[in-house]
PAFIMAR-818203 format. One record per residue (C-alpha): residue in three letters; y, z, x; residue number from 0. Coordinates in steps of 0.02 Angstrom, whole numbers, plus 50000, padded with zeros to 5 digits. Each point is the difference from the previous one (the first is absolute). Layout:
<atoms>
type ala&v Y&w Z&u X&seq NUM
...
</atoms>
This chain:
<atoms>
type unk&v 50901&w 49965&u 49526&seq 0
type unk&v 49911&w 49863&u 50084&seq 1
type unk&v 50047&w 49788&u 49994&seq 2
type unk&v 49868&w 49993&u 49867&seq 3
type unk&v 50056&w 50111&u 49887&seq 4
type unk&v 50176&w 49923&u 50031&seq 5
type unk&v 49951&w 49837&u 49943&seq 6
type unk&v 49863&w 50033&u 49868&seq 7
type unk&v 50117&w 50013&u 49854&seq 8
type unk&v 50149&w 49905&u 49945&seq 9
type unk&v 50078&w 50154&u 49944&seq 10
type unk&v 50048&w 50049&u 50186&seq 11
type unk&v 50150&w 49963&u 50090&seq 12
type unk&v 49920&w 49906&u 50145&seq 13
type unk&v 49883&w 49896&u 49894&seq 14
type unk&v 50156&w 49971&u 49870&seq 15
type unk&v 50109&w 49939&u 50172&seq 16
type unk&v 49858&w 49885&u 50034&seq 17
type unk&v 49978&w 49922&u 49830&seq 18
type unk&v 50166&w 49971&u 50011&seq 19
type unk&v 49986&w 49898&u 50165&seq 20
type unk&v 49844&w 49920&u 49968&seq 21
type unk&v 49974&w 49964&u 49833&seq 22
type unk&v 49847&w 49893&u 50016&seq 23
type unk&v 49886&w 50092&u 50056&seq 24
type unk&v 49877&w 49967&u 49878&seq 25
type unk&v 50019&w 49803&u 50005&seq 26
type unk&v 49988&w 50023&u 50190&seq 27
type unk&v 49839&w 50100&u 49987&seq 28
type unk&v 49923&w 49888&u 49863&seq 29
type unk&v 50015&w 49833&u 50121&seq 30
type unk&v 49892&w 50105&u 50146&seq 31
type unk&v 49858&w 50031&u 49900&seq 32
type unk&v 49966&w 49820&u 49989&seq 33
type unk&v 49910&w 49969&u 50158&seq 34
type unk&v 49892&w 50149&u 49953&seq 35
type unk&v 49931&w 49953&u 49832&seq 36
type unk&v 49834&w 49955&u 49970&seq 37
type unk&v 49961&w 50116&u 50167&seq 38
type unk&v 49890&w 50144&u 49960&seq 39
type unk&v 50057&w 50152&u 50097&seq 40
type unk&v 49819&w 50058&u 50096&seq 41
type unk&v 49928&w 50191&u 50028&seq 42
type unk&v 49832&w 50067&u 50065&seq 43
type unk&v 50056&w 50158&u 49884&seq 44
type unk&v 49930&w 50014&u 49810&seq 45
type unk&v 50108&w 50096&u 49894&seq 46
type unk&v 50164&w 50070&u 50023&seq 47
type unk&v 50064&w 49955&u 50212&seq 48
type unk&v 50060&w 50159&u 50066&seq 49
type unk&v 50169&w 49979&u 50057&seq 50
type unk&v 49962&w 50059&u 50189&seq 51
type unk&v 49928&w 49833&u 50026&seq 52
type unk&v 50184&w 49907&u 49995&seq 53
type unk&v 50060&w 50143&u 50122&seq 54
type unk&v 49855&w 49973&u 50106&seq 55
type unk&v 50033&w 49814&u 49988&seq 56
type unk&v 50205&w 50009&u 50058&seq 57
type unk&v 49936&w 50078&u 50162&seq 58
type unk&v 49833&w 49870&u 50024&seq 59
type unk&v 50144&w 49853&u 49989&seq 60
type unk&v 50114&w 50089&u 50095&seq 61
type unk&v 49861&w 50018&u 50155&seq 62
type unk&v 50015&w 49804&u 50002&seq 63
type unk&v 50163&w 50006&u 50062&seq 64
type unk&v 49998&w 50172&u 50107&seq 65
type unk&v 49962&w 50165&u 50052&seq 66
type unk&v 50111&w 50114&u 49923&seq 67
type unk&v 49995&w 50174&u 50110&seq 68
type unk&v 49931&w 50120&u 49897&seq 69
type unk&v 50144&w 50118&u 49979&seq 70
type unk&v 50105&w 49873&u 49900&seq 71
type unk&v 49877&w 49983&u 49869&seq 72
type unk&v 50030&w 50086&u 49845&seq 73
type unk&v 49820&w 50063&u 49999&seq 74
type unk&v 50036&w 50093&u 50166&seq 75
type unk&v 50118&w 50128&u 49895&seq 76
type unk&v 49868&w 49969&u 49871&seq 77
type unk&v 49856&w 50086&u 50108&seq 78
type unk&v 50131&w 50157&u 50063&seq 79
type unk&v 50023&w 50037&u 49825&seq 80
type unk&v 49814&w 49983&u 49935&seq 81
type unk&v 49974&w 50116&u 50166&seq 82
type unk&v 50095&w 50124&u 49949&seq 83
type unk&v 49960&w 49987&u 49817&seq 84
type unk&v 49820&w 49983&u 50017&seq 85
type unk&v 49962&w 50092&u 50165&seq 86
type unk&v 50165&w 50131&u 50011&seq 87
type unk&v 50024&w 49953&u 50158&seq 88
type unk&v 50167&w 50030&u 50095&seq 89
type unk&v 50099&w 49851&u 50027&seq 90
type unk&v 50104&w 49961&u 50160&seq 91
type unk&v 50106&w 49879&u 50079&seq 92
type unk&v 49950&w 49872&u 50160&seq 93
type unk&v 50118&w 49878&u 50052&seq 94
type unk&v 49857&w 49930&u 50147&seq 95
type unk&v 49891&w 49911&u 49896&seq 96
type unk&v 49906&w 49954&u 50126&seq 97
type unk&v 49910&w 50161&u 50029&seq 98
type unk&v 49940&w 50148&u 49884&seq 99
type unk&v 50101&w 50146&u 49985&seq 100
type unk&v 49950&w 50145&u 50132&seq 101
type unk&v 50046&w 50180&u 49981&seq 102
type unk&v 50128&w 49985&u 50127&seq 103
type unk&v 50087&w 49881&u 49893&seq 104
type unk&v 50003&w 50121&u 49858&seq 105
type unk&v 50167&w 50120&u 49976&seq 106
type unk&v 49964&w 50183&u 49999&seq 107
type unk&v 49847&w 49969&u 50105&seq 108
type unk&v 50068&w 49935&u 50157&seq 109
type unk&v 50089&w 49850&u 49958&seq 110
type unk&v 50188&w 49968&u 49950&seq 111
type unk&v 50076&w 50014&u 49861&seq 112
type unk&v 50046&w 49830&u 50005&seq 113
type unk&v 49843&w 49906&u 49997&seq 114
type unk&v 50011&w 50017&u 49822&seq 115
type unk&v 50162&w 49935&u 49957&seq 116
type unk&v 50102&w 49874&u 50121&seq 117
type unk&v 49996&w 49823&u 50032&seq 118
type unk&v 49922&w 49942&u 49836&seq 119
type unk&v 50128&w 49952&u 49851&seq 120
type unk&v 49842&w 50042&u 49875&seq 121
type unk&v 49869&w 50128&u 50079&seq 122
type unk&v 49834&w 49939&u 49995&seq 123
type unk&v 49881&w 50167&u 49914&seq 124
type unk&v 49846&w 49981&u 50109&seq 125
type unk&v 49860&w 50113&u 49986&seq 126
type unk&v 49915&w 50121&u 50139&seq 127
type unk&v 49859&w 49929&u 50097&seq 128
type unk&v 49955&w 50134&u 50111&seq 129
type unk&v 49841&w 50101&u 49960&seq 130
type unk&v 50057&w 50168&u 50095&seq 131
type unk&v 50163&w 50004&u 49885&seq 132
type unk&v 49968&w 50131&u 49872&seq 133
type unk&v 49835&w 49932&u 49954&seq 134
type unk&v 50103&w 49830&u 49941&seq 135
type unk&v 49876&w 49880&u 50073&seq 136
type unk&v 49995&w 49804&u 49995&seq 137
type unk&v 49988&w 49942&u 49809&seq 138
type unk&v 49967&w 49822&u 49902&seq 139
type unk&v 50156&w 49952&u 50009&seq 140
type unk&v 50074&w 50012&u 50189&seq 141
type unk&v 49818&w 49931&u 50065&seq 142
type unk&v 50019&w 49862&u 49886&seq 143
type unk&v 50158&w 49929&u 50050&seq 144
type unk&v 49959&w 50052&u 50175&seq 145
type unk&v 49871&w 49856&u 49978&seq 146
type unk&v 50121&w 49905&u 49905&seq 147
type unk&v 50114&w 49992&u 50162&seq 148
type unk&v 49866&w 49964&u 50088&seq 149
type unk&v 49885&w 49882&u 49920&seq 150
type unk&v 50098&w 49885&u 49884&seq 151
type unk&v 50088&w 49927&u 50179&seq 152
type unk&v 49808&w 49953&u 50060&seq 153
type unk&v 49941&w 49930&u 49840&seq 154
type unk&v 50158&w 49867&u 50029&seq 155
type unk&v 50041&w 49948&u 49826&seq 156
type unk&v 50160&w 49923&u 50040&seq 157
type unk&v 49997&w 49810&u 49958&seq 158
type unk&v 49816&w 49994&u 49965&seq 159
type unk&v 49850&w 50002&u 49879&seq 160
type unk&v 49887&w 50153&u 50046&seq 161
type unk&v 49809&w 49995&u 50003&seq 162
type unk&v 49932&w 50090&u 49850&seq 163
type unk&v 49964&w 50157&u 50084&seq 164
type unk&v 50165&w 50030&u 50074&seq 165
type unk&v 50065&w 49939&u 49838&seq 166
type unk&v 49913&w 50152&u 49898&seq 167
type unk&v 50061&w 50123&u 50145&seq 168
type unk&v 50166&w 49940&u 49978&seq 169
type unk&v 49982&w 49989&u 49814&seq 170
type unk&v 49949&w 50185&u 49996&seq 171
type unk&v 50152&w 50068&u 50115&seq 172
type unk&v 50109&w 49886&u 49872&seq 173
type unk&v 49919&w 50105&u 49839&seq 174
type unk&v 50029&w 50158&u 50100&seq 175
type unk&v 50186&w 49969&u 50031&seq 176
type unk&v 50019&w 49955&u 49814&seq 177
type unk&v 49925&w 50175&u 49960&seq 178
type unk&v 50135&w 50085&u 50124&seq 179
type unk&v 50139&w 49868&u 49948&seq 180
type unk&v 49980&w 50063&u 49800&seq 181
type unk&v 49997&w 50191&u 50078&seq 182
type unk&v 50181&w 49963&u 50067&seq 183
type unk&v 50055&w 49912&u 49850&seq 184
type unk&v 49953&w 50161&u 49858&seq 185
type unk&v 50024&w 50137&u 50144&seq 186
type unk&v 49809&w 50064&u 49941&seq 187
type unk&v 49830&w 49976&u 50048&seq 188
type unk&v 49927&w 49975&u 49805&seq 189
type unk&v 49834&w 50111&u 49975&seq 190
type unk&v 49844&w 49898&u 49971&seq 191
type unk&v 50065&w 49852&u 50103&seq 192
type unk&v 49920&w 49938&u 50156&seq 193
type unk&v 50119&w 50109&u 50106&seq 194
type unk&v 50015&w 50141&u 49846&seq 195
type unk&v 49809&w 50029&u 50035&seq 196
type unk&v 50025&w 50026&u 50199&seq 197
type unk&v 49976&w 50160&u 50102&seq 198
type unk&v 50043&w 50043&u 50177&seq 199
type unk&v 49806&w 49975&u 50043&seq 200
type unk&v 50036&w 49795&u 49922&seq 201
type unk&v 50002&w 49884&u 50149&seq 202
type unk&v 50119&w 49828&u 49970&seq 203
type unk&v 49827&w 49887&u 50049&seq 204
type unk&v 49918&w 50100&u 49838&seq 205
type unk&v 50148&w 49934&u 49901&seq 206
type unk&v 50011&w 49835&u 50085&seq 207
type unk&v 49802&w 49969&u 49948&seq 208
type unk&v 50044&w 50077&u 49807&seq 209
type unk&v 50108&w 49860&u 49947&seq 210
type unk&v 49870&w 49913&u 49853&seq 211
type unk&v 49933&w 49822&u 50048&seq 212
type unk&v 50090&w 49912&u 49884&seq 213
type unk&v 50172&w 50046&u 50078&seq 214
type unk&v 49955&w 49937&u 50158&seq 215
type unk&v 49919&w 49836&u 49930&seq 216
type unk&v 50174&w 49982&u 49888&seq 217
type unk&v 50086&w 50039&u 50160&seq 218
type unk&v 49915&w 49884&u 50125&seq 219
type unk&v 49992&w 49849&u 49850&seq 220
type unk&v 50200&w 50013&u 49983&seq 221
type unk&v 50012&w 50020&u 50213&seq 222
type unk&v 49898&w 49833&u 49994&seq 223
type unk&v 50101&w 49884&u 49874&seq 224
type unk&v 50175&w 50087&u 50092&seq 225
type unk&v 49986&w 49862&u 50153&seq 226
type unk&v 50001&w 49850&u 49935&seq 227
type unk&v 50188&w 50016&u 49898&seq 228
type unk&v 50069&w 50077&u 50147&seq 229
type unk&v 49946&w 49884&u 50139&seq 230
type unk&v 50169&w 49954&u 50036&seq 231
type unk&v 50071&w 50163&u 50008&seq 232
type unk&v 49870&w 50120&u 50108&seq 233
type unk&v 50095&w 49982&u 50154&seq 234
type unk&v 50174&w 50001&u 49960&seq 235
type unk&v 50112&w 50120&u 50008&seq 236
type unk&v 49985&w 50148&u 49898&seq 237
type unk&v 50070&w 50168&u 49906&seq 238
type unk&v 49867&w 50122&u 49958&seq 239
type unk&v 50040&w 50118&u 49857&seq 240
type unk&v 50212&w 49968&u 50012&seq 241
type unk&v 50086&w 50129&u 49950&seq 242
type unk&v 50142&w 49987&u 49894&seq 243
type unk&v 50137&w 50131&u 49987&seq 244
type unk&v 49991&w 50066&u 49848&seq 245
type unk&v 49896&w 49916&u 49928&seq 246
type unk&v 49817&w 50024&u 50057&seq 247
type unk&v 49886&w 49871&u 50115&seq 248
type unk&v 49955&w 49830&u 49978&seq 249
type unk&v 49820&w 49925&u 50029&seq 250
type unk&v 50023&w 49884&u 50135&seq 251
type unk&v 50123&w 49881&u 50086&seq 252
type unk&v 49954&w 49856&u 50089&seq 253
type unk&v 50088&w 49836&u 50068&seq 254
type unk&v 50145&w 50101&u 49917&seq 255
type unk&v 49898&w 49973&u 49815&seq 256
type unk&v 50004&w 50168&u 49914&seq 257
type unk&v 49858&w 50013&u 49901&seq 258
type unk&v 49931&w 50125&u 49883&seq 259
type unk&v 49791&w 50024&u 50009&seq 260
type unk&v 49924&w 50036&u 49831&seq 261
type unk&v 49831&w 50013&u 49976&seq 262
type unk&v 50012&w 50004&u 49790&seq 263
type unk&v 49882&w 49906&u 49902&seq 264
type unk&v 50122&w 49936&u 49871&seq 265
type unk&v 50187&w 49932&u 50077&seq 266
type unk&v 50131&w 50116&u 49968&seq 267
type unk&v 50151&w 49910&u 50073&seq 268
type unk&v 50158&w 50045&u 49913&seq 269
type unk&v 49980&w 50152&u 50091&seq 270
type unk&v 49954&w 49937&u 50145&seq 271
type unk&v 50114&w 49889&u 50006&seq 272
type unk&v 50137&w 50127&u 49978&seq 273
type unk&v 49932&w 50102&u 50138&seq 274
type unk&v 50051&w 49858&u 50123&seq 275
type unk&v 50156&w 49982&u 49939&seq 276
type unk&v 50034&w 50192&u 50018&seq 277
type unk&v 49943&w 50004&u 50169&seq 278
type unk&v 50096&w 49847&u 50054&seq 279
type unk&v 50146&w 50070&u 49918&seq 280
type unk&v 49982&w 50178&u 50129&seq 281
type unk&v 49967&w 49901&u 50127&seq 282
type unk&v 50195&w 50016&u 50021&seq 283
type unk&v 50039&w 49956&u 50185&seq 284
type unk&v 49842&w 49857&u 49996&seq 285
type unk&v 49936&w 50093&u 50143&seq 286
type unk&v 49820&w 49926&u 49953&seq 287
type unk&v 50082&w 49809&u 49980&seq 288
type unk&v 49898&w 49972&u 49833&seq 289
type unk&v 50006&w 49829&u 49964&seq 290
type unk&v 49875&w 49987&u 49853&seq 291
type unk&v 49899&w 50103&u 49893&seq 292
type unk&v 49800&w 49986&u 49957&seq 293
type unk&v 49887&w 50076&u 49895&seq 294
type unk&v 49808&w 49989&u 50064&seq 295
type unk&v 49885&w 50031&u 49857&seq 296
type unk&v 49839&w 50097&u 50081&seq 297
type unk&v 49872&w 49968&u 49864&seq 298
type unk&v 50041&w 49818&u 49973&seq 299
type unk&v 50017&w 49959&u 50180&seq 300
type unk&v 50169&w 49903&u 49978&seq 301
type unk&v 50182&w 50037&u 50042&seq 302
type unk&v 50163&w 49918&u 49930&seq 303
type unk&v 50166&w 49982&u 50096&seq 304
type unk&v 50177&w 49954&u 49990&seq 305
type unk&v 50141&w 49974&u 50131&seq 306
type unk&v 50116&w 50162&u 49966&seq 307
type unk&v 50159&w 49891&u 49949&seq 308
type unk&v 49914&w 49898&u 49889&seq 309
type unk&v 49900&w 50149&u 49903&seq 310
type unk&v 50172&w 50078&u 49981&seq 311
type unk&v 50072&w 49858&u 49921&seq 312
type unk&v 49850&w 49984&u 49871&seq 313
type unk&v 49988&w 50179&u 49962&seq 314
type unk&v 50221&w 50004&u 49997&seq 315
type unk&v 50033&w 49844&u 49919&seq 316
type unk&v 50150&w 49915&u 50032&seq 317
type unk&v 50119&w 50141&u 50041&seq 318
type unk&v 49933&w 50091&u 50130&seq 319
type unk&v 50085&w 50096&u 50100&seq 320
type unk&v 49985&w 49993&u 50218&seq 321
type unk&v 49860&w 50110&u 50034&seq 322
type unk&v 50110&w 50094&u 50101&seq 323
type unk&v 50087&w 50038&u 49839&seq 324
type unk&v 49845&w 50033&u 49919&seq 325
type unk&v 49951&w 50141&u 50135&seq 326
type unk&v 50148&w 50083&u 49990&seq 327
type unk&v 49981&w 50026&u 49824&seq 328
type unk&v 49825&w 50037&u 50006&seq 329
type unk&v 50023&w 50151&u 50132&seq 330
type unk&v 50154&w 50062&u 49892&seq 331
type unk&v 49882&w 50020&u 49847&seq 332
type unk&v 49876&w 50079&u 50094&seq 333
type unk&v 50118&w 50094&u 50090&seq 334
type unk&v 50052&w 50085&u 49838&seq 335
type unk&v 49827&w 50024&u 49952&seq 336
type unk&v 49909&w 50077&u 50131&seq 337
type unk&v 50141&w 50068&u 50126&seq 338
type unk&v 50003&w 49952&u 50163&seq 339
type unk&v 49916&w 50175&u 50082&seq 340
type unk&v 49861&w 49941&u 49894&seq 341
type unk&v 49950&w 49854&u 50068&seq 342
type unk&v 49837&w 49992&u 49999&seq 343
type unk&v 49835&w 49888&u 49988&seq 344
type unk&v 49938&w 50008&u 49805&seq 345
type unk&v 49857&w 50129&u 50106&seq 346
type unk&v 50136&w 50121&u 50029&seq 347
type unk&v 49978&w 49944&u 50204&seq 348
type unk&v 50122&w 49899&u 50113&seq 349
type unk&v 49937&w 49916&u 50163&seq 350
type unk&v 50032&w 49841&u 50106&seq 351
type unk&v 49928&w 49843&u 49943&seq 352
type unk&v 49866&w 49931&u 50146&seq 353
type unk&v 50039&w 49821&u 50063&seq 354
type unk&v 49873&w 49869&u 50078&seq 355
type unk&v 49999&w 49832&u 50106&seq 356
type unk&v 49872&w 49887&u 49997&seq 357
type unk&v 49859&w 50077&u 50100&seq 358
type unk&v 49984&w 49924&u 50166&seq 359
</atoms>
């Protein structure tokens, strides 16, 4: 059972703890939609926005900030399982990242039995890239974040605006990622999708240039009005994707801000709102040192914040407990919820949360 699910209804034990804590949520939530009325949330989609776009919008923002290797994304796992769902490829194990996999490296055929399994507190599936391995030769998805590795550090866009052209190439890795990202969060690659329509023949630059226009004008339109509200911040110090233990990962930290990315058109923020809290809350140790928490609305091009200690109070009222109180019995409700061998990102993956500097 993932955070969300946890929190969605007031009939659960962790959302009924945190009613209990913070009973004005909704008051809270109703004062930050002020700054954003009267703004009209903007799209270069008609219709219904597929949902891959926000996905494909948490890691355009995060690219801002850093270059998160490839193997901590939750699309890498994403891509192994659409591999071996869509292609039936055999999976393996490579704790060198910085090289493909070589038969040698493989057990049974020369290699220990080892180079699958030590060193790595959560194996990382990778796929096999050699064309003489039992006819298992280089597919979409290890060429494409071979270029991933590769490119994304020469198109630079740490603490800049891109030109338009590396801003559609980017765009179009971004929309791929998504794809693998929702692969790893249903465990399937869904026929008639993008990736459900794939063969072994498909190359990653034919599904890079599939992606419809309008995605990649919605994409580079929402890329464009990012800059200006985060001025202050590209630069700073930074969290990509922090992990939470047991509770899934967080959007982004930076200048110890914690703040959640959300590329709806409407404002839901009782939930998100909530979110924060819970991840504040399992941030048990403060081994991030969150300070205050942020939401950044993508489609209205504006983000709200609030010092930590004084959102608690609002949201608490008068009573609150020490946050170190209020972590303790946070993690004890989860604890009884989910068990502690189960603790898990709300993906059903656990892996280190990739920190940044400014860039030099």
């Amino acid at each position: 059972m993932n955070l969300a699910t946890l929190l969605g209804s007031s009939a659960t034990p962790a959302r009924r703890w945190m009613d209990g804590q913070f009973p004005h949520v909704i008051e809270f939530a109703a004062k930050a939609r002020r700054p954003f009325h009267g703004i009209e949330p903007w799209s270069a989609i008609e219709g219904r926005i597929p949902p891959v776009i926000g996905t494909a919008m948490d890691y355009r923002i995060r690219y801002a900030f850093g270059i998160t290797p490839i193997d901590e994304f939750i699309a890498f796992h994403g891509g192994s399982l659409a591999v071996q769902d869509r292609f039936k490829l055999m999976s393996v194990y490579s704790l060198d990242l910085g090289r493909w996999l070589t038969e040698d490296d493989l057990p049974g055929r020369g290699g220990s039995p080892d180079t699958a399994s030590s060193g790595s507190q959560s194996p990382i599936p990778l796929w096999l890239t050699e064309s003489g391995l039992d006819d298992h030769g280089p597919n979409l998805v290890n060429e494409f974040f071979g270029q991933l590795r590769n490119r994304v550090p020469e198109l630079a866009p740490v603490n800049r605006q891109l030109a338009p052209a590396e801003e559609d190439e980017l765009d179009r890795y971004c929309l791929l990622l998504a794809l693998f990202e929702q692969v790893a969060r249903t465990g399937m690659v869904r026929p008639g999708t993008i990736l459900g329509d794939c063969t072994r023949e498909t190359t990653y630059e034919s599904v890079l240039s599939s992606f419809p226009q309008s995605w990649l004008d919605d994409m580079a339109g929402l890329s464009a009005m990012f800059y200006k509200p985060w001025a202050y911040y590209l630069g700073r110090p930074a969290t990509l994707n922090p992990h939470f233990q047991g509770g899934g990962d967080g959007d982004l930290i930076v200048d110890g801000i914690l703040f959640e990315l959300k590329t709806y058109q409407d404002l839901p923020f009782p939930a998100t709102i909530r979110q924060l809290l819970a991840y504040v809350l399992l941030d048990a140790d403060d081994g991030y040192g969150i300070n205050g928490i942020g939401i950044y609305m993508v489609r209205h091009g504006k983000m709200v914040t609030w010092r930590l200690e004084e959102a608690l109070d609002l949201l608490a009222g008068a009573n609150r407990a020490p946050l170190s109180e209020l972590r303790a019995g946070f993690g004890s409700c989860m604890d009884d919820l989910t068990g502690r061998a189960a603790k898990v990102g709300g993906d059903g993956l656990a892996r280190p949360a990739i920190k940044q500097g400014p860039a030099g």
